[in-house]
N, C-alpha and C positions, 0 to 999 in steps of 0.2 A: 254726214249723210242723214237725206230725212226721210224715212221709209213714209209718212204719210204721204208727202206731196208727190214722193215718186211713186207711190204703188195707189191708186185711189180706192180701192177693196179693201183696204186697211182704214178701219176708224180711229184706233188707237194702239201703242203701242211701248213696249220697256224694256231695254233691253239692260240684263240686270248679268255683271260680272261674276261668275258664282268663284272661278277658281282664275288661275292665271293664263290656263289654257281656256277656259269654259266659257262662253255668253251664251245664257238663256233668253231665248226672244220671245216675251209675252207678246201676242198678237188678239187682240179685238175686228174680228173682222166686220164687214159688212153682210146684213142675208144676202142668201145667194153665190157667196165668194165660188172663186175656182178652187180646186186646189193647188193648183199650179201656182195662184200669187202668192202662195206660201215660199215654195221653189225656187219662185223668182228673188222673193226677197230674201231670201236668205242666198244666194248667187252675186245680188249684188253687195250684200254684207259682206259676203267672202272678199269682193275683188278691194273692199275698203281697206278690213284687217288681215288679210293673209290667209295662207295655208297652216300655219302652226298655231290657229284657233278653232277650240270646236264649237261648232254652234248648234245650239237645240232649240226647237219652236214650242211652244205651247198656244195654240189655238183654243182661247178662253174666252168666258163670256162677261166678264167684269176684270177689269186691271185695280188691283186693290192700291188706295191712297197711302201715303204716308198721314201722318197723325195733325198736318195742317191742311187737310184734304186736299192737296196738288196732285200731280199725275207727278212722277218722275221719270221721265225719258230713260235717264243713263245711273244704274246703279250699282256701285262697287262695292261687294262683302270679300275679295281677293286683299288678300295682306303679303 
């Protein structure tokens, strides 16, 4: 799933593994956003990974780079 293309009030975005239950969704939105495309996209994260993951959004205004200054979409700190 690519939360950009599907949600268009989404400029960027990371969703980062914290725990085995846990994804944290960094979200970059655009001015103006709804709150609702928050909702949504984390609804349609749901129908991807299931009920027996919890998801939390952070609505932020910078998604920090890893250390080659890429954006990381998908990141795993769960062992």
């Amino acid at each position: 799933m690519c939360i950009k293309e599907d949600f268009v009030e989404v400029s960027e975005y990371t969703m980062v593994q914290e725990k085995r239950d846990l994804i944290v969704v960094w979200l970059k939105m655009h001015e103006g956003y709804k709150a609702a495309s928050v909702t949504w996209c984390v609804s349609a994260l749901r129908k991807v990974i299931g009920e027996n993951v919890r998801i939390k959004t952070r609505v932020v205004n910078e998604i920090p780079r890893d250390d080659s200054g890429k954006l990381r979409r998908i990141i795993s700190k769960a062992n």
